[in-house]
C-alpha positions as a printed Julia matrix, in Angstrom:
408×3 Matrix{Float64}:
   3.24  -11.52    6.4
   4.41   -9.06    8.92
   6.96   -6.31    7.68
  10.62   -7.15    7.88
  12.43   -5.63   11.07
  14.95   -3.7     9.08
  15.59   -1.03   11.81
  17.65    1.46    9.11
  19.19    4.81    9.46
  18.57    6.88    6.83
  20.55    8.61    4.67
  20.28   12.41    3.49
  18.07   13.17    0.32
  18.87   14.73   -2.97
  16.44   16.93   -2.63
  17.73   18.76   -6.31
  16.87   15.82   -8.41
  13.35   16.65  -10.39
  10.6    13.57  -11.24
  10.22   13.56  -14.83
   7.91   10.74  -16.57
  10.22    9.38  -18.91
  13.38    8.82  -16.48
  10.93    7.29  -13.9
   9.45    4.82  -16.71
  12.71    3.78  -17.26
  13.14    3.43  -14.12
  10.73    1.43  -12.78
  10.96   -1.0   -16.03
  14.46   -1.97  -15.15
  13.71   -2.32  -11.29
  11.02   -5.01  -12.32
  12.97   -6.34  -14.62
  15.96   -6.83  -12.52
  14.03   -7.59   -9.5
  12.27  -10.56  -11.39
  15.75  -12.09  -12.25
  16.92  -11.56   -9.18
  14.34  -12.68   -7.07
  14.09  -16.37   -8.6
  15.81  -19.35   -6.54
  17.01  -15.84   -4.31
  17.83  -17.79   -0.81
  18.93  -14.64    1.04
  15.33  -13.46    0.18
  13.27  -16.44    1.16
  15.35  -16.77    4.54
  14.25  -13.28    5.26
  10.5   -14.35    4.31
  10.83  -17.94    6.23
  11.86  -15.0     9.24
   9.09  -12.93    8.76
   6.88  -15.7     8.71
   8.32  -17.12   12.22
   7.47  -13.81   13.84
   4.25  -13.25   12.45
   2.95  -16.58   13.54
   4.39  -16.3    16.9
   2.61  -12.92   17.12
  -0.75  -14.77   16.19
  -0.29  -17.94   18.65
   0.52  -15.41   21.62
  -3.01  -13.34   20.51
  -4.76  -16.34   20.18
  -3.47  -17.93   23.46
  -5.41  -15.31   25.41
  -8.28  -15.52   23.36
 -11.26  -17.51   24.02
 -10.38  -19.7    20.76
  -9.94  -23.13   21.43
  -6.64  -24.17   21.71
  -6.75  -26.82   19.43
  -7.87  -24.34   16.58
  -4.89  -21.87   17.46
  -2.82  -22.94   14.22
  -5.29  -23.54   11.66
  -6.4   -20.01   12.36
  -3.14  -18.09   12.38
  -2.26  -20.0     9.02
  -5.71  -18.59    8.32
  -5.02  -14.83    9.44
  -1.7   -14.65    7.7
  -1.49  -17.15    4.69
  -5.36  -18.27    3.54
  -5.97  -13.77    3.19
  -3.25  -13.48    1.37
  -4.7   -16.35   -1.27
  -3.52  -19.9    -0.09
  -5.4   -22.7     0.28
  -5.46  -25.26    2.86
  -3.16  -27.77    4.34
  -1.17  -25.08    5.44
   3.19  -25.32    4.74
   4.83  -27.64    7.15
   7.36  -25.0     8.15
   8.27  -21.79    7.84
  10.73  -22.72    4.53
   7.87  -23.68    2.82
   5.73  -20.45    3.61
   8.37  -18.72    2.07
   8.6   -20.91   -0.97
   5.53  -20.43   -1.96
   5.1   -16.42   -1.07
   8.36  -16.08   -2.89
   5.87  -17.84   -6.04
   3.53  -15.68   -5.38
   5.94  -12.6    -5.86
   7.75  -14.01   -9.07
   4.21  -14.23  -10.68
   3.03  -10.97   -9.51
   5.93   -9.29  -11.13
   6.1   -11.55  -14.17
   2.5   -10.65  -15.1
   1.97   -6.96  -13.98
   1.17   -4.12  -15.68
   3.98   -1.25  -14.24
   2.6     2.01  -13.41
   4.69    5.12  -12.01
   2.81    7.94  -10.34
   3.63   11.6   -10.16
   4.21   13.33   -7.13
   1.04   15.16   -6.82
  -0.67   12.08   -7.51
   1.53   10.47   -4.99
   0.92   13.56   -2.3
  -3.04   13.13   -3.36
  -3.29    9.2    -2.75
  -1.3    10.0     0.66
  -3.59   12.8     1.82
  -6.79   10.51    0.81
  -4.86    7.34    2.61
  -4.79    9.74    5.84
  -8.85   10.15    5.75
  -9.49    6.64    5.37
 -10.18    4.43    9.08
  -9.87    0.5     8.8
 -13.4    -0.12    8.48
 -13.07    1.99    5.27
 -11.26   -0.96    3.36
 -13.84   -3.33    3.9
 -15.76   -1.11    0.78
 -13.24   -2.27   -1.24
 -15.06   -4.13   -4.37
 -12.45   -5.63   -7.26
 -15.31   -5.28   -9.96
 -15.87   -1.48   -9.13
 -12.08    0.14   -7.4
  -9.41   -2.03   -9.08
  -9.8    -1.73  -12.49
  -6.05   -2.71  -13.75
  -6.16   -6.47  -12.53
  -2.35   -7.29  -11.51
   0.1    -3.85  -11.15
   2.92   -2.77   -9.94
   2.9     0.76   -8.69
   6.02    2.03   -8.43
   6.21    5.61   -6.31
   8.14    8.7    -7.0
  10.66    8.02   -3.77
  10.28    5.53   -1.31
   8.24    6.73    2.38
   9.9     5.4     5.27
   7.44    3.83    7.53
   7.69    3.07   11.21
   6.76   -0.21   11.75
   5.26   -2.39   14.51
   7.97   -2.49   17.46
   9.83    0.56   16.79
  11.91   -0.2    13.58
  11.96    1.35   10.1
  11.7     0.78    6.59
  10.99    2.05    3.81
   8.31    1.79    0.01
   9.39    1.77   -3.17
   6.11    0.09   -4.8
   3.05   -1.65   -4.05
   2.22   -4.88   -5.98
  -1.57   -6.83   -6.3
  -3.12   -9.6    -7.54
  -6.13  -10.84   -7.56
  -6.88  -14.32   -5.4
  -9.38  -15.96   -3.4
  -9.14  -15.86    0.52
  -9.16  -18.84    2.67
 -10.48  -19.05    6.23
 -11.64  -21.3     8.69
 -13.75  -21.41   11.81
 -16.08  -21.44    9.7
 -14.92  -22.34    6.49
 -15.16  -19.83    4.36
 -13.58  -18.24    0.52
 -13.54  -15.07   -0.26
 -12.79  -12.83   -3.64
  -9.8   -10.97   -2.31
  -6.31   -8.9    -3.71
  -2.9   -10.15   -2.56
  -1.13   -6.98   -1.41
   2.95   -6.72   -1.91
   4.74   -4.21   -0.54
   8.4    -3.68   -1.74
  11.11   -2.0     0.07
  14.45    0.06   -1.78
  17.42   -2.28   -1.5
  19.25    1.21   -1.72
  16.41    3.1     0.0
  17.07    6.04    2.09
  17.33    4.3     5.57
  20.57    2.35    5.22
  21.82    0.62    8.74
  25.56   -1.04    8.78
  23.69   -4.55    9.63
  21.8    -4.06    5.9
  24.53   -3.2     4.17
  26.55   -6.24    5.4
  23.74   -7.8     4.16
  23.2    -6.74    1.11
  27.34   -7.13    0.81
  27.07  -10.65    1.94
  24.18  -11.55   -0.04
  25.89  -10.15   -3.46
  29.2   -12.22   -2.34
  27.36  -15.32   -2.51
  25.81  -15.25   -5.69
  22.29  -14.57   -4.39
  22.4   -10.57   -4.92
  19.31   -8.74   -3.74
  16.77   -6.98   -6.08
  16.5    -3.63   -6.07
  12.91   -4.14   -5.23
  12.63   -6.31   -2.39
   9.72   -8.15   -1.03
   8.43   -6.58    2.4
   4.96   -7.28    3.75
   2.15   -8.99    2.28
  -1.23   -8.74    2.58
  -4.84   -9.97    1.94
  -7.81   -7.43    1.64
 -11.16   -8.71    0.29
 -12.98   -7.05   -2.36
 -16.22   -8.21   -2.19
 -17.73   -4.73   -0.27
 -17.98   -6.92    2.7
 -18.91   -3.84    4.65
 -20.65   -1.53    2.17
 -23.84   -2.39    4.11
 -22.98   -1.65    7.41
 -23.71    0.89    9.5
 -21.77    4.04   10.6
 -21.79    2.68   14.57
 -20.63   -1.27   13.19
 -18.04    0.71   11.12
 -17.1     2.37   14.07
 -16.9    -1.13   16.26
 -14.93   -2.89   13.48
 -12.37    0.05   13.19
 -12.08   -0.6    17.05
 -11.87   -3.99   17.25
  -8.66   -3.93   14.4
  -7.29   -1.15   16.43
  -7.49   -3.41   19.46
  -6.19   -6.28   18.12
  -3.06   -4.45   16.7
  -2.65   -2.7    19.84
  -1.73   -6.61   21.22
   0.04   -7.52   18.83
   2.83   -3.83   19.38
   2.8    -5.38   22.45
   4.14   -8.18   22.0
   6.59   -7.37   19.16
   8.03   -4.6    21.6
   8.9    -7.47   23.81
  11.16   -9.05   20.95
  12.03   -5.79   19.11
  15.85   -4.15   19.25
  16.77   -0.96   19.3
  15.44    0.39   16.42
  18.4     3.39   14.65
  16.61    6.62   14.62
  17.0     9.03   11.3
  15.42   12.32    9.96
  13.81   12.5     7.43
  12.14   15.69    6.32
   9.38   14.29    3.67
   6.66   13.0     6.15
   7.9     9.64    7.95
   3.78    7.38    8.4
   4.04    5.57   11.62
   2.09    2.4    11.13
   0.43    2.05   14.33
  -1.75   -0.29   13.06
  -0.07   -1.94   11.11
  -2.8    -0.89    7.58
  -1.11    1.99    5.81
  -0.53   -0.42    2.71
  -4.15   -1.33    2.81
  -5.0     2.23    3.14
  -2.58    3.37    0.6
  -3.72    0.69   -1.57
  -7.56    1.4    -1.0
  -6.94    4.98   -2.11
  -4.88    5.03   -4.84
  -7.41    2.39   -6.58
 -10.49    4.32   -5.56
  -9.29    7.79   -6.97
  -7.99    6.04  -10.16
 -11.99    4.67   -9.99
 -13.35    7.99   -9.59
 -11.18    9.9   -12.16
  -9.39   11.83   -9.98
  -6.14   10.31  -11.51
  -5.42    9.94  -15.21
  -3.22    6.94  -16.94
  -1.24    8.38  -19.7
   1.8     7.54  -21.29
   5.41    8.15  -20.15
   6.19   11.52  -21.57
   8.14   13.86  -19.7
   6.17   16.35  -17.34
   6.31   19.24  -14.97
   4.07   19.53  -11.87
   2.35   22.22  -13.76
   1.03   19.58  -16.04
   2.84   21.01  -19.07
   4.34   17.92  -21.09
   6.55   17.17  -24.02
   8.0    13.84  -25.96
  11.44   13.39  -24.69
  14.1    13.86  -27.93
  16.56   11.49  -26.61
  15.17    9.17  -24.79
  11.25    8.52  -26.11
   8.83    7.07  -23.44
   9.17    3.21  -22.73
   5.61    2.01  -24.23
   5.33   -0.54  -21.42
   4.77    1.72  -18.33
   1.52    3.5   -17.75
   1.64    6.88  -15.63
  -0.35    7.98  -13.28
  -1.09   11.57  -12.79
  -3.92   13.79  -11.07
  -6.6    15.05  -13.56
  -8.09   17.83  -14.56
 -10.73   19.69  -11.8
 -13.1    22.8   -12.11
 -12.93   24.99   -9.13
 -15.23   24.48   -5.79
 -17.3    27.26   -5.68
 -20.3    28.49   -3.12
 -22.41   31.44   -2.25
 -20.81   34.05   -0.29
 -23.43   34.92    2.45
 -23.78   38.8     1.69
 -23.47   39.6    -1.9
 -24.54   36.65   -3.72
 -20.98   36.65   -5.73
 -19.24   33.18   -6.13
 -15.79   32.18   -4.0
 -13.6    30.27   -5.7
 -11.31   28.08   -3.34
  -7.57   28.72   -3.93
  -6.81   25.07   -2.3
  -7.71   21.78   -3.07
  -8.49   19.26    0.1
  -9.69   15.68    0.68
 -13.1    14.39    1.07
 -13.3    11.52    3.33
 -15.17    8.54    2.83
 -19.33    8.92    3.7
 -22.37    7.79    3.21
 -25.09    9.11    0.53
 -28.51    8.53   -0.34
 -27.91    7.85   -4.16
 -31.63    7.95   -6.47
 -31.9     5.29   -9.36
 -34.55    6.52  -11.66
 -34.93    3.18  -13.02
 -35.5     1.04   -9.22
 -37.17    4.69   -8.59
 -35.55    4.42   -4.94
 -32.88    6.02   -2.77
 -30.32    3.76   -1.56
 -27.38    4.06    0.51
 -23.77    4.26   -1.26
 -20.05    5.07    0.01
 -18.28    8.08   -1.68
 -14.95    8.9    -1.54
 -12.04    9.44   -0.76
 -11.72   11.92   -3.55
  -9.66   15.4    -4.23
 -12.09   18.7    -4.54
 -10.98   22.38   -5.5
  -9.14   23.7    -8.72
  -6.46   21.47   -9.97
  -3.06   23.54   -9.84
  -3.97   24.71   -6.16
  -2.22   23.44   -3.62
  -3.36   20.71   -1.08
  -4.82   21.93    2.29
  -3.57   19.01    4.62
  -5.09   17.81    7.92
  -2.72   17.15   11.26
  -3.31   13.16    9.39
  -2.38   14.42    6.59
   1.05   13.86    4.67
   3.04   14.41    1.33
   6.22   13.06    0.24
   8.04   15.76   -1.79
């Protein structure tokens, strides 16, 4: 489902405000639990799906139409590229209502059977710095039995990140939802194992236009008020490693061809897109070229939580430094997991003259790459993917690349 064309102007930060575990458990409890009352029978919400769902398709068709695909298979596999990856099965909704209906399902269950997680910011700035490494052809690694190892989550983040969508307009994440589901697709016929991607937006996110407030207004004057987390795009990835055994050059064509396929697909959303509102923002807005940053988000955070380079703890109340204490007041809300970077010894190496040891004063990300891995028991090399993951000493600071960003 493409993103919702919610073209807002944002609003100035508080920049004073400090995360602290407990508050943001509390937090993101209450926005899932409100969101999941909210969100049931919600018509203002599955009129904005049934819209998203007209645009994407019409996106698709006008792809497809100059495509060598048949013309008679032009439906079946836009219903297939939107709806079968994200986990439904054929026939395929009769309209655009019906889409909705049953994403808006899809969304209700998520949330009613997630485990909630909060991250910290420096997990948050890690996961985005890794997310900037990663290419398209990077996801296709992803395997469910290996990277995702808490089955159905919501993830909320520390503040949302506005993102600049496809044809110009903004929005911005709150929290990224997943299930697991099995892909349909056709031409040929084919099921995969695959992860149903959510990505939720801030009702009273930083980017507030006068056209979603009257919205939002509207909506609560009707009896149909909107969650606080609301419903964005969704996605399908597949987790099956698909592309663990290709090669660096068919990595390289695949990250083309979804780069050139997106590319077609700006171009014909600019022709239907209005003037998106412009705002500042000073935390590091992504501009989703293509279209994957939830995928690549996604991708990461799972992977480093894989690795160990994140920790799940419980919500106490924490500083940056990772110094934490039980809250007096207000104890920890036993049903949210946090998420925080772990532990890391130094990187060290050889200096060339004296033989003394450097220690880095920074940590950095490793991109994804390819290793020759020995199993003493097969007593053979074979070829694995490592990565992304965080080196250097853990209370360093990040050394970010120009693709680099953090969200303070």
């Amino acid at each position: 489902m493409g993103k919702a064309s919610r073209g807002k102007k944002q609003r100035s930060r508080d920049s004073s405000t400090t995360w602290k575990a407990t508050g943001a458990a509390r937090a993101a409890h209450r926005a899932r639990a409100d969101s999941l009352r909210l969100l049931r029978h919600n018509v203002w919400v599955r009129t904005m799906m049934a819209s998203n769902t007209v645009n994407r398709m019409a996106e698709l068709r006008t792809v497809l139409h100059h495509s060598n695909v048949p013309a008679e298979h032009h439906e079946n596999l836009a219903f297939a590229m939107m709806l079968g990856k994200q986990g439904r099965r054929p026939p395929w909704p009769s309209s655009p209502a019906e889409a909705a209906q049953w994403q808006l399902q899809q969304v209700v269950k998520l949330l009613d059977g997630a485990e909630v997680l909060i991250i910290s910011p420096a997990a948050h700035a890690a996961v985005m710095a890794a997310a900037a490494t990663l290419e398209p052809a990077d996801v296709g690694t992803l395997d469910k039995d290996r990277d995702i190892a808490i089955r159905t989550g919501l993830l909320v983040l520390p503040e949302p990140v506005v993102v600049e969508n496809r044809g110009g307009s903004l929005s911005d994440v709150r929290a990224f939802g997943w299930q697991l589901v099995t892909q349909h697709q056709v031409l040929p016929d084919a099921q995969y194992p695959g992860v149903q991607l959510t990505c939720f937006m801030d009702r009273d996110g930083p980017v507030q236009p006068q056209s979603w407030r009257l919205a939002v207004a509207q909506a609560r004057a009707s009896g149909s008020t909107l969650p606080p987390l609301v419903p964005d795009g969704i996605y399908g990835m597949r987790t099956d490693a698909a592309l663990t055994a290709e090669s660096n050059e068919q990595h390289a064509e695949i990250t083309e061809e979804h780069r050139r396929l997106n590319t077609v697909l700006n171009q014909v959303a600019e022709h239907r897109a209005l003037p998106a509102e412009e705002g500042q923002w000073d935390g590091g807005r992504i501009r989703d070229t293509y279209d994957d940053f939830a995928a690549r988000y996604a991708f990461a955070f799972w992977r480093l939580a894989a690795q160990g380079v994140t920790v799940l703890g419980a919500a106490h109340e924490a500083d940056e430094s990772g110094s934490s204490h039980q809250a007096q007041a207000q104890p920890a809300d036993p049903d949210v997991r946090v998420i925080r970077l772990a532990n890391q010894l130094p990187a060290q190496r050889s200096a060339a003259d004296d033989g003394a040891s450097r220690i880095y004063h920074h940590r950095w990300t490793v991109r994804m790459h390819k290793v020759r891995q020995w199993y003493p028991s097969a007593q053979e090399h074979r070829v694995i993917w490592r990565g992304p993951y965080i080196k250097g000493p853990a209370d360093a600071p990040f050394m970010l690349g120009e693709k680099a960003y953090i969200v303070t």
